[in-house]
C-alpha positions, 0 to 999 in steps of 0.5 A, spaced: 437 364 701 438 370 694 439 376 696 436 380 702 429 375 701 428 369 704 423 364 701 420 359 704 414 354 704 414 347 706 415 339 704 408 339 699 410 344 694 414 337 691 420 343 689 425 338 685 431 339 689 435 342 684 430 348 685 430 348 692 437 349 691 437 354 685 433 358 689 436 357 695 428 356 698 427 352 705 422 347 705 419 346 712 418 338 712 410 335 715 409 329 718 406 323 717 405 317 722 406 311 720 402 306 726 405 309 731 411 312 728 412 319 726 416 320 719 419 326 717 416 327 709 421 327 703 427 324 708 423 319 712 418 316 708 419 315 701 412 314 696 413 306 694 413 306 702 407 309 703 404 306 697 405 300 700 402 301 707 395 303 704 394 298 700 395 294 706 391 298 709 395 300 714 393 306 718 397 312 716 394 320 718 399 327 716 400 332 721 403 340 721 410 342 722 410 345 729 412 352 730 418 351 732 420 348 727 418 354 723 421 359 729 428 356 727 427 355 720 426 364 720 432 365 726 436 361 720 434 366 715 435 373 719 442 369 721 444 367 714 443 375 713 435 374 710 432 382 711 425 379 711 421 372 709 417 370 705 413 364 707 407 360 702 404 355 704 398 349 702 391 351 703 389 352 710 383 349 709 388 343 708 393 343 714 395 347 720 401 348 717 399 355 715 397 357 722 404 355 725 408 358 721 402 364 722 405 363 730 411 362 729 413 370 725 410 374 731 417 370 733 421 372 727 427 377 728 425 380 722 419 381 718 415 375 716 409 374 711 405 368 711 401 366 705 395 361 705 396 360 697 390 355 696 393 350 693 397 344 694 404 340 690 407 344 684 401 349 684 405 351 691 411 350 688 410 355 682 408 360 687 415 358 691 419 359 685 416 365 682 418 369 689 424 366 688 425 369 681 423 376 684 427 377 690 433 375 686 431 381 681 430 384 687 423 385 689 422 388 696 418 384 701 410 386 698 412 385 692 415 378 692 408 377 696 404 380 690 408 376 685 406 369 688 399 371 690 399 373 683 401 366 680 396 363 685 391 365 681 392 363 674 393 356 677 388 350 675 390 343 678 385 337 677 387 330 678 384 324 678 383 318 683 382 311 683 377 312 689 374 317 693 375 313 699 383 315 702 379 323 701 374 321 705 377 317 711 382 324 712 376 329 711 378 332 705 371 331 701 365 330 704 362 322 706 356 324 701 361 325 695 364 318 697 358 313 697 355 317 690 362 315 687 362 309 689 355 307 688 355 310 681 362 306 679 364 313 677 372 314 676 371 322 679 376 328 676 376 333 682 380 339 683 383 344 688 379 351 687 377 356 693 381 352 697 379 346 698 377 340 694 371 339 690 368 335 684 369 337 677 366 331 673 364 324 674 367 320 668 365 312 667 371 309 666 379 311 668 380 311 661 375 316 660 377 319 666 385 320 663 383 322 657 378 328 659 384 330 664 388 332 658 382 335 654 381 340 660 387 342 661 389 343 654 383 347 654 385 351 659 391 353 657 390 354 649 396 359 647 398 362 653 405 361 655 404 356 661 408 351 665 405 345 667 407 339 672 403 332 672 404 329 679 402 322 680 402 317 686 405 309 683 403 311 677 409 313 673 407 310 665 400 314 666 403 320 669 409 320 663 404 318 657 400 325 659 406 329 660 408 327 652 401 328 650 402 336 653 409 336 650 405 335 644 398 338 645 399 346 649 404 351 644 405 355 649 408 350 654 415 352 657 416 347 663 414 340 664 415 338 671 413 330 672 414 328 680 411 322 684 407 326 690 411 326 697 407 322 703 402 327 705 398 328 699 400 321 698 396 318 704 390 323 701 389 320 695 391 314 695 396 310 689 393 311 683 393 318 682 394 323 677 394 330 676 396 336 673 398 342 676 396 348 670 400 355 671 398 361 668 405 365 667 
């Protein structure tokens, strides 16, 4: 913690640790069960591991942080001389993890505001850090607030999987988007908006698929000053030749972040994917 305001978000913002500790930004881990063990993700289970058990298809699912854990992660704020906490979250249309930090500030010794983001990865992440920059500058609860919702809504995140499947077997598209895309052979570019996941276009090949990513994102951000992530999941040539094809294609870029994602998003998507988080500054 930074001065009179906490910040804290959860393990799927995929904040490099030197952020977090810059910062002084708490992530509150979510879990993901691995047969019959549950691991804590970013300590417990590492992405190649993940990888691994999906393609042996294994049985792999994701669960919230408990309550309690939030609970604790707040006493420590107040403890630590926090005078209020700001707690962002990944979209609640995805994870419960809203709703149990949401339980656990009614408990708070100080004042807490829970934010639903909409958004997942380093799109949550950017939210995470701009609060952060504005409680060191000294913003007051509400403002810190107003910043990340603000950052919130100048973000586009698209990705690419190599299959619709793993979405589907966790509920996170529908079964009918699923068959079509199998049926079809298409490689889907997909993207986070409203808060859920939802087609964006239907690309014949993965090539293609990559290729039309970059077009939309460059398009997307045109001369505006923006930061960028490209997140991937056992892809990481494919995820480095699209950062430099950033570098050199958005003007207006001023930080790059490129990171494989942690188990949960993992377990969703499945090995293949590439994304790119877009952050209006």
């Amino acid at each position: 913690m930074h001065g009179p305001l906490a910040i804290v978000t959860d393990s799927t913002a995929y904040l490099p640790p030197e952020a977090l500790s810059r910062h002084g930004i708490e992530a509150v881990p979510l879990t993901v069960v691995l047969g019959d063990r549950a691991l804590e993700e970013g300590t417990e289970i590492s992405a190649r591991s993940l990888a691994t058990a999906l393609r042996e298809r294994r049985p792999v699912t994701t669960s919230r942080p408990s309550p309690e854990m939030f609970a604790r992660t707040y006493r420590a704020a107040a403890e630590a001389g926090a005078a209020g906490v700001v707690s962002l979250h990944l979209s609640a249309e995805f994870s419960g993890t809203y709703d149990a930090a949401v339980l656990a500030a009614a408990q708070s010794p100080v004042p807490v505001r829970v934010v639903d983001t909409g958004v997942v990865a380093m799109a949550l992440g950017f939210c995470a850090l701009a609060a952060a920059e504005a409680a060191e500058a000294g913003a007051s609860l509400d403002e810190a607030v107003a910043v990340a919702e603000k950052r919130a809504e100048g973000i586009s995140a698209v990705f690419y999987v190599d299959t619709l499947d793993y979405l589907r077997r966790g509920g996170r598209i529908g079964a009918a988007q699923a068959l079509l895309g199998s049926a079809l052979a298409v490689k889907p570019l997909l993207e986070v908006a409203d808060g859920r996941i939802g087609m964006l276009e239907k690309v014949r090949t993965a090539s293609k698929a990559i290729a039309r990513l970059e077009e939309i994102v460059v398009e997307r951000a045109g001369d505006a000053r923006v930061d960028i992530a490209v997140h991937h999941l056992a892809a990481a040539d494919r995820a480095e030749q699209l950062a430099e094809r950033f570098r050199s294609r958005v003007p207006g870029l001023r930080e790059l972040h490129v990171s494989e994602v942690g188990a949960v998003i993992g377990a969703h998507t499945g090995p293949g994917l590439l994304g790119a988080v877009l952050s209006l500054r």
